[in-house]
C-alpha positions as CSV (number, residue, x, y, z in Angstrom):
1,X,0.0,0.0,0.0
2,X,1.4,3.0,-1.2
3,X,1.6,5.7,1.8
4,X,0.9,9.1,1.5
5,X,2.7,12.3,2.3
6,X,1.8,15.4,2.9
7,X,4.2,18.5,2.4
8,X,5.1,19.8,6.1
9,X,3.5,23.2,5.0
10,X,0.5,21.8,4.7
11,X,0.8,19.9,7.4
12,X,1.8,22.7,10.1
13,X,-1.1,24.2,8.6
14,X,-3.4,21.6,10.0
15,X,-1.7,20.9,13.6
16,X,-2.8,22.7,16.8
17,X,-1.2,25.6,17.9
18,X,-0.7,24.6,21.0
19,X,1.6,21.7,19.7
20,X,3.6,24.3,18.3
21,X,7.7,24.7,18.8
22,X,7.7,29.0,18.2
23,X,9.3,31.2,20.0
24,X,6.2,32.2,21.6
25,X,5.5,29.1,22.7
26,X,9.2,29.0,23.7
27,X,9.5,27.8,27.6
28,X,6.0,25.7,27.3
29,X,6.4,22.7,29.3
30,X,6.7,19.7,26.5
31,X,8.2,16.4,28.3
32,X,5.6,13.9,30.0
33,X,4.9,13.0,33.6
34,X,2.3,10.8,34.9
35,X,0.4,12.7,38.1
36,X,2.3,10.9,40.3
37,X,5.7,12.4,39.5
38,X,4.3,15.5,39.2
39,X,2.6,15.5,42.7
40,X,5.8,13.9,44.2
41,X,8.2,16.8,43.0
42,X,5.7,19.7,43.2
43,X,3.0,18.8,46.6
44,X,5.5,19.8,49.4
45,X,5.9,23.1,47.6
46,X,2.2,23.6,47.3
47,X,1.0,22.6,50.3
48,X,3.7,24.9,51.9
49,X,2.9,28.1,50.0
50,X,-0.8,27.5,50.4
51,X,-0.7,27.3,54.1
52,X,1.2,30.5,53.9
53,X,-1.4,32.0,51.8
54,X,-3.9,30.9,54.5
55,X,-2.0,32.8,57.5
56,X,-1.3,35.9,55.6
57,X,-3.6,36.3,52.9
58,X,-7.1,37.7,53.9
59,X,-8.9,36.0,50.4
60,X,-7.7,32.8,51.3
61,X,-8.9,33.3,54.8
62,X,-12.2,34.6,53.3
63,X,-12.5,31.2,50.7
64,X,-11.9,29.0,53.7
65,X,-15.0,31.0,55.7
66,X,-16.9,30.3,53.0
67,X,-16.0,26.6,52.7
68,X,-17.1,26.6,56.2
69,X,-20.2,28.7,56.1
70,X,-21.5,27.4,53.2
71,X,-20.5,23.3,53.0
72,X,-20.9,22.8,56.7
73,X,-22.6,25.4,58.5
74,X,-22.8,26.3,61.7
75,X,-24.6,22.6,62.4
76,X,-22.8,20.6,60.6
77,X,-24.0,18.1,58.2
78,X,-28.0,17.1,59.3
79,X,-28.7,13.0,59.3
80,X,-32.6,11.5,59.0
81,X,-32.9,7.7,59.7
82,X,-34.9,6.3,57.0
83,X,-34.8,2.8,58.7
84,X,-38.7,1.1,57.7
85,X,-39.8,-2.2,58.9
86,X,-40.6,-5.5,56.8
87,X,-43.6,-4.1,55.8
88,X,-42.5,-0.7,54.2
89,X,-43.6,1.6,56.9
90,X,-41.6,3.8,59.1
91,X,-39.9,2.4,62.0
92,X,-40.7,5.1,64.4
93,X,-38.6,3.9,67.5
94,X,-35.8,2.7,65.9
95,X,-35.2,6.2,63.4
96,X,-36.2,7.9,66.8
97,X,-33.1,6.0,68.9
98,X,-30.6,6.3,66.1
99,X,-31.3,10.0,65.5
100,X,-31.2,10.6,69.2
101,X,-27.8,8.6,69.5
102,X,-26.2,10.0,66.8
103,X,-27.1,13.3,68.0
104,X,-25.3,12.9,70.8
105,X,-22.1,11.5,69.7
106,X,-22.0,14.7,67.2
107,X,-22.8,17.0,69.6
108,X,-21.5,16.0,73.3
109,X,-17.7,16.6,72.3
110,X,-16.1,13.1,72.3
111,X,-16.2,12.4,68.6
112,X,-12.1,13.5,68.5
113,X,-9.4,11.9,70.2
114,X,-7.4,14.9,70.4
115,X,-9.8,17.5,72.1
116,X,-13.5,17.9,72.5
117,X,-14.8,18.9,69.1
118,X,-17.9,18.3,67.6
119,X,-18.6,16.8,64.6
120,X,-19.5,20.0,63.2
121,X,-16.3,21.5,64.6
122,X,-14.3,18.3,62.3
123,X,-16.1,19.1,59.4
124,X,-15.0,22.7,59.7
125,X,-11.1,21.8,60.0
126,X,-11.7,19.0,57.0
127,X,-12.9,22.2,54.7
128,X,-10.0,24.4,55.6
129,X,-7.4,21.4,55.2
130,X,-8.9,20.7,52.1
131,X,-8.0,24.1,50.7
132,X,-4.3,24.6,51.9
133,X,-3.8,20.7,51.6
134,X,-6.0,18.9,49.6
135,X,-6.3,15.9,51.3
136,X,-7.4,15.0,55.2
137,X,-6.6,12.1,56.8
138,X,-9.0,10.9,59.5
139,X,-8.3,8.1,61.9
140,X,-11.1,5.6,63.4
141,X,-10.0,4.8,66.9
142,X,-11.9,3.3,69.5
143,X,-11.2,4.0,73.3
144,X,-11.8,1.3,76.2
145,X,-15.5,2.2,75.9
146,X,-15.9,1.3,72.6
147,X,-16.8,4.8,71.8
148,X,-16.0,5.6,68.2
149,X,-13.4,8.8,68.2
150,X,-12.2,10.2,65.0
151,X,-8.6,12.0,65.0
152,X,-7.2,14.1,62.7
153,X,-3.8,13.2,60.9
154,X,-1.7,15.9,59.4
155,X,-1.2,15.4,56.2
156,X,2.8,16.2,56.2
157,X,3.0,12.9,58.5
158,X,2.1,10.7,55.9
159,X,5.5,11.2,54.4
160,X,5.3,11.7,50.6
161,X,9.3,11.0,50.4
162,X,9.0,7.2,51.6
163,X,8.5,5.2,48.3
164,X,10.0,1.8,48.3
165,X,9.2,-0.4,44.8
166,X,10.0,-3.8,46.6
167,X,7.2,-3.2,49.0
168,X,4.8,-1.0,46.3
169,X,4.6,1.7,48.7
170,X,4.3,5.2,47.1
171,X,4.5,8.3,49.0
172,X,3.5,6.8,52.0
173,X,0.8,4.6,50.7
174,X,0.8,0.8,50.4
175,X,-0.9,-1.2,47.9
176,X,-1.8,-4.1,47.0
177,X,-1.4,-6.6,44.0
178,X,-4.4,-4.6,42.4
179,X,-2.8,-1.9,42.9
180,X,-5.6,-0.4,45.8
181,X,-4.3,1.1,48.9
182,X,-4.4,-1.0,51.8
183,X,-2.4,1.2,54.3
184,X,-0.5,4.4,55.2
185,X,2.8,5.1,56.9
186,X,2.8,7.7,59.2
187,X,6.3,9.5,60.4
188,X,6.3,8.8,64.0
189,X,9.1,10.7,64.5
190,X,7.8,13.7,62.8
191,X,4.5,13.7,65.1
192,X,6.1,13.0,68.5
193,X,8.9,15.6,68.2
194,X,9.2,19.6,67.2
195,X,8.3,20.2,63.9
196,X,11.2,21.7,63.2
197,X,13.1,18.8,64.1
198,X,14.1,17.0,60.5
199,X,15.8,13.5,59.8
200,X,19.1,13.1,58.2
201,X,20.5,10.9,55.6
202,X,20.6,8.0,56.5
203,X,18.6,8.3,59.9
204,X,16.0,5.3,60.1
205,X,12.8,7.0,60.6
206,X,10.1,5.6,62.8
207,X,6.8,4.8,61.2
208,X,3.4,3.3,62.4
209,X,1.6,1.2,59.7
210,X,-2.4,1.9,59.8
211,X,-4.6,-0.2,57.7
212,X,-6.9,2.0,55.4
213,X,-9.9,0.0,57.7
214,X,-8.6,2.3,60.6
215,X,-8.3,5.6,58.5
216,X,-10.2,7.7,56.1
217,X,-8.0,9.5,53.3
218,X,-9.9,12.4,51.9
219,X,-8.8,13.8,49.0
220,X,-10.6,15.5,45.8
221,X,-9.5,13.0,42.6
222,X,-8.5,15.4,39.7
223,X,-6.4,13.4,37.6
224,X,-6.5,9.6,36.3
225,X,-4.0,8.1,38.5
226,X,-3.8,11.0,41.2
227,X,-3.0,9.1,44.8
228,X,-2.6,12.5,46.8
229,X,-4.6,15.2,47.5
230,X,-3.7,19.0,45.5
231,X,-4.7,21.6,47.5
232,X,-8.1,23.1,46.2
233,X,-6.3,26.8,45.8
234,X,-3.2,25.3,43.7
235,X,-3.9,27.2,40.3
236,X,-4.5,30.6,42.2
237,X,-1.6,30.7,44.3
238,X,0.9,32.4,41.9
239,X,-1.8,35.1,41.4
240,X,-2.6,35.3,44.9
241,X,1.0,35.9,45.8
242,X,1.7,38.2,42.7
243,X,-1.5,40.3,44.0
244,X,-0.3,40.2,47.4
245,X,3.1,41.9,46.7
246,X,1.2,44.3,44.1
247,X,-0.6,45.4,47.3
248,X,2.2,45.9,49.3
249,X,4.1,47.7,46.7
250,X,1.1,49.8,46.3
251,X,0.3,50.7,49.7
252,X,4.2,51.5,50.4
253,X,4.2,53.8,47.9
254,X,1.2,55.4,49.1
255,X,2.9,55.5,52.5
256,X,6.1,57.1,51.1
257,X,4.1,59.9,49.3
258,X,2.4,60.6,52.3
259,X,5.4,60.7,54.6
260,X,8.2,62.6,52.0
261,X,7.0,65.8,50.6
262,X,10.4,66.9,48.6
263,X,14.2,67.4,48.5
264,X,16.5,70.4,48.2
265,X,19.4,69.4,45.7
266,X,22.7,71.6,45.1
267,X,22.9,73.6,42.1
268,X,26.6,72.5,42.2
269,X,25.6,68.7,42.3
270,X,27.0,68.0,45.3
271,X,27.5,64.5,45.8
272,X,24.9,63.6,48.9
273,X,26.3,61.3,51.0
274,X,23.1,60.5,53.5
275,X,23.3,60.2,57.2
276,X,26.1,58.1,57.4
277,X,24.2,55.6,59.7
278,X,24.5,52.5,57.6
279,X,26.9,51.6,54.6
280,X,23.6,51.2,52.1
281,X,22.7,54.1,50.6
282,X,19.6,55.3,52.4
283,X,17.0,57.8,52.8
284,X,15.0,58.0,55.8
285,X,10.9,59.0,54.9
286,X,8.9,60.9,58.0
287,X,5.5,62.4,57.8
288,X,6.2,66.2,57.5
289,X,10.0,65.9,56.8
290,X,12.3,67.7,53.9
291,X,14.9,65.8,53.2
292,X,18.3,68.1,52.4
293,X,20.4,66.5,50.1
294,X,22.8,69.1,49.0
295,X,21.8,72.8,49.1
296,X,19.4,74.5,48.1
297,X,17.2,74.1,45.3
298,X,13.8,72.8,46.1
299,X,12.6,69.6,44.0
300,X,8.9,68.5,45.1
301,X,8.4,64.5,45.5
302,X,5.1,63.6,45.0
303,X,4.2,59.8,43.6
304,X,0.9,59.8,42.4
305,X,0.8,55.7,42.4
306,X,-1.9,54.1,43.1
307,X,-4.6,55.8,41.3
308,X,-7.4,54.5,39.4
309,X,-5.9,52.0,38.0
310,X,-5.5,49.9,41.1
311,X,-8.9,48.8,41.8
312,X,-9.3,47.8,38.5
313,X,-6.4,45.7,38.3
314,X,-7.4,44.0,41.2
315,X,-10.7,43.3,40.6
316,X,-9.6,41.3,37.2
317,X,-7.1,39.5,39.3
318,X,-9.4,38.4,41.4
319,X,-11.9,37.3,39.1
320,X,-9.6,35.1,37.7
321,X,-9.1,33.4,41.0
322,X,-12.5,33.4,41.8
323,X,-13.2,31.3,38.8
324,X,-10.1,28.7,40.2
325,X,-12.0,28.6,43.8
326,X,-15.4,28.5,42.4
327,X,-17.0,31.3,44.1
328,X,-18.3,34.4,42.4
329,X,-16.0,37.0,42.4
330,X,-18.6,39.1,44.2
331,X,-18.2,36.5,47.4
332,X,-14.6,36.1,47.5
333,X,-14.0,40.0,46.8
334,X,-16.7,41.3,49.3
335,X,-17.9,43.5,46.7
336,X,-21.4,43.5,46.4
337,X,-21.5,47.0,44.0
338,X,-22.8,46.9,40.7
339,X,-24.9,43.9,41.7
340,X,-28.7,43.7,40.9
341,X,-31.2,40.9,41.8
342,X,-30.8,39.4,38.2
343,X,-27.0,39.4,38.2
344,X,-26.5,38.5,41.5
345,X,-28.7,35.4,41.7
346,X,-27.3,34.2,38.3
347,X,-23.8,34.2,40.4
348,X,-25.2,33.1,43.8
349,X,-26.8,29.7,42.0
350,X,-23.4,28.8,40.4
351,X,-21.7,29.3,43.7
352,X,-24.2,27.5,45.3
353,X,-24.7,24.6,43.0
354,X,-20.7,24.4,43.9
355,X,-21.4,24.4,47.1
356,X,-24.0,21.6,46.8
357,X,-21.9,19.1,44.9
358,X,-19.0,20.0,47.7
359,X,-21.4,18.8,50.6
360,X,-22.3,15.4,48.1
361,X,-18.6,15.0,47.9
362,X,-18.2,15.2,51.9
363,X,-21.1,13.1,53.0
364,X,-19.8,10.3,50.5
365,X,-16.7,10.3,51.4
366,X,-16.6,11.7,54.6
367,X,-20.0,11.4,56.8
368,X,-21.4,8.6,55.5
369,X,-18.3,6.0,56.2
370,X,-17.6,7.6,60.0
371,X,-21.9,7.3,60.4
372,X,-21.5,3.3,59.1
373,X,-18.7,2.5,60.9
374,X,-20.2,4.2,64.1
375,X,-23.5,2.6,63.5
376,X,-22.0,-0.9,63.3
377,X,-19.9,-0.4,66.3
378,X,-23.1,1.2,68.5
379,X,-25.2,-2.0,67.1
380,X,-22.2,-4.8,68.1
381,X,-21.8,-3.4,71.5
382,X,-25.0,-2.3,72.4
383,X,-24.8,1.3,72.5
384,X,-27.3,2.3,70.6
385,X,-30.8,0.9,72.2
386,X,-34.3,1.0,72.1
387,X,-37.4,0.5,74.7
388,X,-39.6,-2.6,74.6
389,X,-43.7,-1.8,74.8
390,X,-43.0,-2.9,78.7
391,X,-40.7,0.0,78.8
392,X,-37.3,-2.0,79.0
393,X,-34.2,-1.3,77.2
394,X,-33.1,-3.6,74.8
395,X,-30.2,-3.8,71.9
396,X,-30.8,-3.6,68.2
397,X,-31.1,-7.5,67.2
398,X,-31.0,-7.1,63.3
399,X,-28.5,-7.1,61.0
400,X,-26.3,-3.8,60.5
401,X,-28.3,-3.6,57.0
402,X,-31.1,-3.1,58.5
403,X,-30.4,0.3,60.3
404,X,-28.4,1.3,57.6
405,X,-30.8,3.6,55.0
406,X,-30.7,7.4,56.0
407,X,-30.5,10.6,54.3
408,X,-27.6,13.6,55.2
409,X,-28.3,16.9,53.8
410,X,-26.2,20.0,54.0
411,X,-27.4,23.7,54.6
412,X,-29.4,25.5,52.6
413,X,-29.9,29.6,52.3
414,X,-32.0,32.1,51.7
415,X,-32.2,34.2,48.7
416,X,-32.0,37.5,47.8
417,X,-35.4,38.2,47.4
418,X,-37.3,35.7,49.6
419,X,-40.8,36.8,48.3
420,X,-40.0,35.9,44.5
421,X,-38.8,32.8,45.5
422,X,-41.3,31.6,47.8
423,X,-43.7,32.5,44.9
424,X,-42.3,30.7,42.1
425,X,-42.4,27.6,44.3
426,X,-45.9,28.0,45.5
427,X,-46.4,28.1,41.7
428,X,-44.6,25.4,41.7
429,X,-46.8,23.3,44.0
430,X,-49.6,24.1,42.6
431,X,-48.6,22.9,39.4
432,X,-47.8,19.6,41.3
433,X,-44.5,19.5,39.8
434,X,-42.4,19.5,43.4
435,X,-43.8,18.7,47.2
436,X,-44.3,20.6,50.0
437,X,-41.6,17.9,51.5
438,X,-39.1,18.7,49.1
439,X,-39.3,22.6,49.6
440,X,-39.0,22.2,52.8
441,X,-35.8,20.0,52.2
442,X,-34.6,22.9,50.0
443,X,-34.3,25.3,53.0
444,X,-32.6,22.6,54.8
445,X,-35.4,21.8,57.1
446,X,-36.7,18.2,57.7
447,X,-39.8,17.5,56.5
448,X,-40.9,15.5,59.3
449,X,-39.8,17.6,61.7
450,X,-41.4,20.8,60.6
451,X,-44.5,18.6,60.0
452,X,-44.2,17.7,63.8
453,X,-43.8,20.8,65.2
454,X,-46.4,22.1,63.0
455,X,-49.1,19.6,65.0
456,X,-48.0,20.1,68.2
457,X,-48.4,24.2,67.6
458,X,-51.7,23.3,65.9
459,X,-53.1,21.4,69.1
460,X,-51.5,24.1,71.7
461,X,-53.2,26.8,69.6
462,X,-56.2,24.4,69.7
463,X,-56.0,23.8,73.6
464,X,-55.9,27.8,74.1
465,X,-58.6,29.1,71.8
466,X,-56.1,30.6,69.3
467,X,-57.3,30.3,65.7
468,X,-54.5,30.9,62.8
469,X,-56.6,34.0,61.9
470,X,-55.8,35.9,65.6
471,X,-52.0,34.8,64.5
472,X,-51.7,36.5,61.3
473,X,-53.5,39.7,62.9
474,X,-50.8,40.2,65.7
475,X,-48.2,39.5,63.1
476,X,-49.7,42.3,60.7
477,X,-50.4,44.6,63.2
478,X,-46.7,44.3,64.4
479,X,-45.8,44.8,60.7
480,X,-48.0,48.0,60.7
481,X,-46.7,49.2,64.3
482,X,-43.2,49.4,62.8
């Protein structure tokens, strides 16, 4: 078969651009890595410049409120028990014991090992160790009681610079046959000492060997192949920093106009010499101050820097990282002008949907595996319980499955005109296209629970004589009063 060739004009004419060797394109990263040899060379780095971002710079500090506002809340992820019985019907007493139960080990400030945080109060470091790290590693321990405690693991002590081939361990992860992780290495030596104590060559470090049964490795998968997290504000950290130091650059020569109003120079050119204090040439700026450098002609020094260009620049800066977090720029700036109710909801219901398929991601891999693992060890050991019709306390006899079905939901928020929205979705229900129960799981309220508390008010109102009508006239005459 005769082959056929193309002239290489033609050719070049078709390629991509992209693929292009130009002088433009002239410093373009060309030779292949896999992920892994990318993260290994480039993670430390990262990880290190993004925690630095997070104690210094006030937009990483503001991204990681947000994670925190907006994923967890100030109640942390909510849990339902679903559990029904062999005939399809709710199981009242057994959702009722679980809920409780699980309540309280949330809530009663034994669920870490290390101090008495919540669960809520985990799920709020996870989100800000997700941003500067990437990745979160959460032990399971349990304590003499049995009690299921979670602990935290910084991620610096699984230690990314132990690979050994013979034993398939890679960055501090060992796998199988199949190639899935069965286990992590953590640097002993690294956790029980001063950080700033290192190792030296040659120095056999100390490592503890936890199965992945006993730990929880949360990490966001962004590449085919990726075994360790990136931290979630990688691709904005060179802007960030750049920004940052346009700041400072700005602001100190705003502070040097404002403290040096002018010179007086030597018609003679008189070499000036400066105060003699240091060897570096030097000139010293004070509010008020004229600074006589020879003798006696008067030269006014007045930098006009920043001016209007600054804001500008800024704001395109950071809508660029905005789009790399994935919050609107109006969030992460804290810059609500020029908004309108059009532009901002378009924006809000981006960010939001973001912050929806951020809570999915948690309660997957997250919530739901600490809520099994704690529901199977309450179940084996008879913590969680439930009352007999003769009133008696008995364990939960059936199998783990069983108990198992339940629904977690994340927070939900209000809108920017609450009146338009509450209208469109009692349009919607009256079109039958959505359920009372499902608007009320849209605010982040349970269904069942707001239908609860909506009897119980019904039959207090009842017991006292007060009809819904007398309601809504004290609450429009308090509307008029005002």
């Amino acid at each position: 078969m005769k082959k056929l060739r193309q002239s290489p004009k033609k050719l070049k004419a078709r390629s991509f651009e992209s693929g292009d060797f130009n002088r433009l394109t002239f410093g373009w990263k060309t030779y292949r890595e896999s992920i892994g040899q990318v993260v290994y060379s480039q993670l430390p780095i990262i990880r290190t410049r993004a925690r630095q971002q997070a104690q210094n710079n006030d937009y990483v500090r503001r991204l990681i409120q947000l994670m925190q506002n907006n994923v967890v809340g100030e109640d942390g992820i909510r849990f339902r028990s679903l559990v029904e019985n062999f005939s399809g019907k709710p199981d009242n007493v057994v959702r009722s014991a679980i809920e409780i139960e699980w309540r309280k080990w949330c809530d009663r400030g034994v669920p870490s090992i290390d101090s008495h945080a919540s669960m809520a109060d985990i799920e709020h470091i996870i989100m800000s160790s997700l941003v500067t790290d990437g990745e979160v590693f959460a032990r399971k321990v349990y304590g003499k009681d049995r009690v299921l405690k979670i602990q935290l693991t910084d991620p610096v002590i699984v230690d990314i610079e132990y690979n050994d081939e013979n034993k398939n361990i890679r960055m501090g992860i060992k796998y199988d046959e199949n190639n899935k992780a069965i286990g992590y290495y953590l640097n002993t030596d690294y956790r029980n000492s001063h950080p700033s104590v290192g190792y030296t060559e040659g120095y056999s470090i100390p490592r503890e060997y936890v199965p992945c049964s006993e730990m929880i490795h949360i990490f966001r998968i962004d590449f085919v192949g990726q075994e360790r997290g990136i931290p979630w504000i990688a691709t904005s950290l060179y802007r960030l920093k750049t920004l940052q130091k346009y700041e400072d650059a700005a602001l100190l020569n705003a502070q040097i106009g404002a403290c040096k109003m002018g010179f007086f120079s030597s018609p003679e050119n008189e070499e000036y010499t400066g105060d003699n204090e240091y060897d570096d040439f030097t000139i010293n700026a004070e509010a008020g101050t004229f600074e006589n450098i020879g003798s006696m002609n008067f030269q006014a020094f007045d930098p006009t820097y920043p001016t209007g260009e600054f804001d500008s620049f800024v704001r395109r800066s950071l809508k660029g990282m905005s789009s790399g977090m994935g919050v609107d720029y109006h969030t992460i700036g804290n810059d609500p002008s020029d908004v309108n109710y059009s532009s901002a909801r378009v924006a809000m219901l981006e960010t939001r949907e973001y912050w929806r398929t951020i809570q999915s991601w948690l309660i997957r891999h997250f919530v739901r595996p600490v809520f099994n693992d704690w529901l199977s060890n309450g179940i084996t050991y008879g913590i969680i319980k439930i009352k007999n019709r003769n009133g008696r306390e008995i364990k939960l006899n059936r199998g783990v499955d069983y108990y198992l079905p339940s629904y977690f939901q994340g927070r939900r928020w209000d809108w920017v005109d609450p009146q338009k929205e509450m209208d469109a979705r009692k349009t919607a229900y009256e079109m039958r296209i959505t359920s009372l129960s499902q608007i009320i799981r849209d605010q982040g309220q349970d269904p069942d629970t707001v239908f609860r508390e909506i009897s119980e008010e019904s039959e207090k109102m009842d017991a006292l004589g007060i009809t819904s009508c007398d309601v809504t006239s004290e609450i429009l005459k308090e509307k008029n009063d005002v």
